[in-house]
N, C-alpha and C positions, 0 to 999 in steps of 0.2 A: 504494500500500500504506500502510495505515496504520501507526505508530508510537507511539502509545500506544493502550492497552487497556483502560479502564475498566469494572471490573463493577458491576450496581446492581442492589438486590433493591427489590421492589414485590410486591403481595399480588394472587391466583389470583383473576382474575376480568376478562372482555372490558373490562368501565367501566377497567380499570387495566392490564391490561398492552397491550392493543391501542394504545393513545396512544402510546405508548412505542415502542414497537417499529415502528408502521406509521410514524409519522413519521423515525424513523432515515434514510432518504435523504434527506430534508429537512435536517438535521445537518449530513450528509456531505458536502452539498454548500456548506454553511459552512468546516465543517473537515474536511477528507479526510483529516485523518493524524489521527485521535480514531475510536476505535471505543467501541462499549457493548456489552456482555452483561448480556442481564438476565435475572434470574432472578424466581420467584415464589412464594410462602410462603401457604398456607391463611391464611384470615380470621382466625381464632384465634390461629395464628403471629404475626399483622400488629399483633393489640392487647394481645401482651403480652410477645413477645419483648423483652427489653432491648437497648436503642441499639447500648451500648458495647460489647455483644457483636458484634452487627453491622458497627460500625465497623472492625473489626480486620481482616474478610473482603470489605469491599465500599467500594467507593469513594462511591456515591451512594445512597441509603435513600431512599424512599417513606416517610412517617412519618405518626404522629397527635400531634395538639398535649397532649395530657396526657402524656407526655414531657418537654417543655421544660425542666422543674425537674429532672430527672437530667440531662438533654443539659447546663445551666448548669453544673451542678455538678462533674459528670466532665471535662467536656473534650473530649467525645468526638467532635462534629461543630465545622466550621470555621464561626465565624460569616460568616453572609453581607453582613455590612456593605462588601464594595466592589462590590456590584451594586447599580447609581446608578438613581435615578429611580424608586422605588417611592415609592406612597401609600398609604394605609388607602383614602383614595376608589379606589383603581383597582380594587379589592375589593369582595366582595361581602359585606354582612353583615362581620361582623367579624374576616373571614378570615383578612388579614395581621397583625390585630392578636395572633391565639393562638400566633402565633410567636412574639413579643417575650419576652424574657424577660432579666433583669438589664441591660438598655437596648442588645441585643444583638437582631438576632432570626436565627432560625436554619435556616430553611426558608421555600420560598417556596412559596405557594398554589399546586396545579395542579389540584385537585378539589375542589366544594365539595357538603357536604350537610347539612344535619340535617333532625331529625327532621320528616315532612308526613304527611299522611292520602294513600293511593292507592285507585283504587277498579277495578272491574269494567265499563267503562264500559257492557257490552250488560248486565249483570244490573242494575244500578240505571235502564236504561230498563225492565227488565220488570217492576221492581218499580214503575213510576212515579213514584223519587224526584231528588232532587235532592240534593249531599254536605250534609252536614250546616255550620254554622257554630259549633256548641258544642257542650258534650258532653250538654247535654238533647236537642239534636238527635240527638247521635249513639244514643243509646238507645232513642228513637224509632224510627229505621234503623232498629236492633236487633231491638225488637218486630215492626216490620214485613215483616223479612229471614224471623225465624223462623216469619211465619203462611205464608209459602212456603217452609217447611224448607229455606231458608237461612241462614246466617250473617255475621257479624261475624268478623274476623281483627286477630291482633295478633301480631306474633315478643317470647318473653319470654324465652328460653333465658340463664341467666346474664346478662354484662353489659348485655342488651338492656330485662331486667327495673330493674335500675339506672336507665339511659338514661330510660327512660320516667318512672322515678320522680323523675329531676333535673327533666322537661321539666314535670311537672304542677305541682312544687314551685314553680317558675319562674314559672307562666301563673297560680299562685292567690297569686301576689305574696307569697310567702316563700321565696323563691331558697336552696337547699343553700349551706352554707358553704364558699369556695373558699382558706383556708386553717386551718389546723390549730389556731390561737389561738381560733376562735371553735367555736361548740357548733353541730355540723352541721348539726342540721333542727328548726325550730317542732316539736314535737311537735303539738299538733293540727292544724296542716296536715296533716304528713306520718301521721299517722293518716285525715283526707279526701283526704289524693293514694291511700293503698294499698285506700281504700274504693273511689275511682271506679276503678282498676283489677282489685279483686276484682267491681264490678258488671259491666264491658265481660267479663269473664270466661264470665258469664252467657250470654252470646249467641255465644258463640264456640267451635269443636268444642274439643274437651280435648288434643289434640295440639300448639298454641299455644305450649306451655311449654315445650315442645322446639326451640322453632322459631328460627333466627337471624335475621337481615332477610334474607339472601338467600333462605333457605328460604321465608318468607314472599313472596314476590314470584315466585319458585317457584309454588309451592302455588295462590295465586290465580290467576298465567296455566296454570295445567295444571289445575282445578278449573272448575267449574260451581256451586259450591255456596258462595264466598265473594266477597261483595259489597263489603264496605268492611272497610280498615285505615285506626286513625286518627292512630298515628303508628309512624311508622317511617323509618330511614334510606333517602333518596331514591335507590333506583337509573335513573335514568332513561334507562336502556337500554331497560327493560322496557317503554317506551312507544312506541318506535322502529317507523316500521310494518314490520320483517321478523318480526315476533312471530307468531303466531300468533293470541294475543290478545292483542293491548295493550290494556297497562292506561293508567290516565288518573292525574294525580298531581294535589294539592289542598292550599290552607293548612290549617293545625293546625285542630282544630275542638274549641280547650282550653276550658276550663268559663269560660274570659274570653274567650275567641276565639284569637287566631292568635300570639300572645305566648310567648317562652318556650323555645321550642324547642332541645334540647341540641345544639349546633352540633359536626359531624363533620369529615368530610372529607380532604384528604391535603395533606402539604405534600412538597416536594422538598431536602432535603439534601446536603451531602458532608459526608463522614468527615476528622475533623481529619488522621489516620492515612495519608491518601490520599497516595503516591508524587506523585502528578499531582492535585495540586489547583487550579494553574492550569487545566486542562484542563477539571477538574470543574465549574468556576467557568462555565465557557464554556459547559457545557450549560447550566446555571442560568439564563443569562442566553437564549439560543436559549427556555429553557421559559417566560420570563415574557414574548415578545412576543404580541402581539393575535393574530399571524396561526397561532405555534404553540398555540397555545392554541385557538382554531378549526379547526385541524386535528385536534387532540385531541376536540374534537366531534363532525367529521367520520368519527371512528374508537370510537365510542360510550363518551368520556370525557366530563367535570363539567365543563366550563370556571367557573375561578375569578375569573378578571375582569369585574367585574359588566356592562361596554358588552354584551360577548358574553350573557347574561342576558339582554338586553335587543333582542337578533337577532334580528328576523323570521325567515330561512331556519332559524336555530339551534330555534327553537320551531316552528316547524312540521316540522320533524323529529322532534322528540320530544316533539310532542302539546303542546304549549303548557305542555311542565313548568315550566318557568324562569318563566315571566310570571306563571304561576297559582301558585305557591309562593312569590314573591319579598318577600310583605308576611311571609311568618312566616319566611326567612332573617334581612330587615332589622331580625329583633325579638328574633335568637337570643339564648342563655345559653351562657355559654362557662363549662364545669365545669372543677373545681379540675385544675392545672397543677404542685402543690409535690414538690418530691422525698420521694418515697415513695409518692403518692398512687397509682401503680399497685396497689400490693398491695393498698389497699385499690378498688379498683375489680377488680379480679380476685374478694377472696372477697366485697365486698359484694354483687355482681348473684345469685352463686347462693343468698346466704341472703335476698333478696327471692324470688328464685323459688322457693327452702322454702319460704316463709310463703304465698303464692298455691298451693303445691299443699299447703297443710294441714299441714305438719310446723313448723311455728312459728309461739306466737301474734302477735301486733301489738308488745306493749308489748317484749317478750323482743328480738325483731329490733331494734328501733331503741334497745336498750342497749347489745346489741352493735356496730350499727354508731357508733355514736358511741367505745363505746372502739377502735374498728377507726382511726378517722377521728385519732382524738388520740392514736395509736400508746402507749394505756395497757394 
């Protein structure tokens, strides 16, 4: 019987709570007196519930690293500085590094993704093309998608509209500002990042703006009629052959190439607050070995440690996602982390998605998002 009880919330979906929960005998047979309940929260729930709220009711949290700057500040989770033997190398992309914060860091990688192009892999044979490598390729697709009244797919709903707009920002070599002293975005950059998103617009059905990334990955394996997305948060479940259709997943194809891309994914926490933080520690450290970490593959999770990335068995499971994405991880952009910057990542995604559906013009949105940014 066990003897302590730790609950830990993570966000509704097989890529996140299957990991979790399928390996739990794996755990138990480390520590039999540790149990976990987990629990799980809508996607929405997952990027924008505050921390410190969380920490009061759960001992381990699933998190996103734009947090970090309230996690610093509040006190709310326990740094993990005595789980020995971490690297930024044993990571993929700059995974362990978006933990860091005040020379602390505070969660440890156990999913990695940002944003990649996914595609249809039986419709882009009927179309007889090949993913595109830029974004003149990509509108090429495009035209070509539509002379077979097909499409182009992109999820823009709220902060996904954002997301996409860090990733272009990024890939045309004028990166968003990641803290508050400096002036958000190039203005004409960011007037040619929301142009090439108002263009890929063009080729794409009109329901898009509603769409989140998982809806979007959704939609293409339950659809006939969309052929390429060119960035999007990697779910690479979706590739897994018990699909139906699996889809096939691909580097960025940014108007410089593969560069840039707004870096996601999940890190693993405890709660300062946690009765049993010894305990909690101990999962932490069972989550950062090679082999739990592959197991978490084996149950249609991200594996964060890049060796695994790098798995033959692990890629031919899931379509060669990892290999064939791995040059636009190692190039990611890691967006702003300071305390406060949720709010503004909350209302700045749906005032880009205004502006793509016509209720706001160009210059109007990025006055407001700047004073959103410099909390004026």
């Amino acid at each position: 019987m066990s003897s302590i009880k730790l609950r830990g919330m993570t966000w509704d979906h097989r890529r996140a709570i299957d990991p979790l929960t399928r390996t739990m005998p794996l755990f138990r047979r480390l520590h039999p007196e540790i149990d976990i309940e987990w629990s799980a929260r809508p996607l929405s729930g997952f990027e924008f519930t505050p921390i410190d709220k969380l920490a009061e009711e759960y001992d381990l949290i699933i998190l996103d690293h734009p947090f970090m700057g309230s996690v610093a500040a509040s006190g709310s989770l326990a740094p993990l500085d005595r789980i020995e033997g971490l690297s930024d190398a044993m990571f993929v992309g700059p995974s362990l590094r978006t933990y860091r914060m005040d020379g602390k860091f505070w969660a440890l990688p156990v999913d990695a993704a940002c944003q990649v192009a996914v595609s249809r892999p039986d419709l882009m044979k009927t179309l007889g093309a090949e993913p595109p490598g830029n974004w003149d390729g990509l509108l090429a697709l495009g035209a070509k998608a539509r002379r077979q009244a097909m499409h182009l797919a992109i999820g823009l709903a709220g902060v996904h509209s954002l997301m996409t707009f860090f990733t272009l920002m990024a890939n045309l070599g004028a990166p968003c500002a990641v803290v508050r002293e400096e002036a958000l975005a190039d203005r004409d950059v960011a007037r040619e990042a929301l142009g090439l998103m108002r263009g890929l617009l063009e080729f794409c059905p009109p329901g898009v703006l509603g769409w989140n990334s998982i809806r979007l990955h959704d939609e293409m394996a339950a659809r006939d009629d969309l052929v390429y997305c060119p960035a999007v948060y990697c779910f690479a479940t979706y590739a897994e052959a018990d699909r139906a259709r699996p889809l096939r997943f691909h580097n960025l194809p940014g108007p410089t190439g593969a560069s840039g891309s707004t870096i996601g994914g999940t890190g693993l926490a405890v709660s300062a607050r946690s009765p049993h933080i010894d305990a909690a520690m101990a999962y932490v450290r069972f989550c950062a070995e090679l082999s739990t970490q592959r197991a978490f593959a084996e149950h249609h999770g991200q594996p964060a440690l890049r060796d695994l990335w790098l798995d033959e068995s692990i890629n031919e499971r899931f379509g060669d996602c990892y290999r064939d994405t791995l040059q636009t991880f190692e190039k990611c952009w890691v967006r702003p982390r300071y305390d406060g910057y949720l709010a503004f990542q909350e209302k700045a995604g749906d005032l880009i998605e205004a502006h793509l559906r016509g209720g706001l013009d160009q210059d109007t949105l990025l006055d407001r998002l700047q004073r959103m940014h410099t909390g004026d």
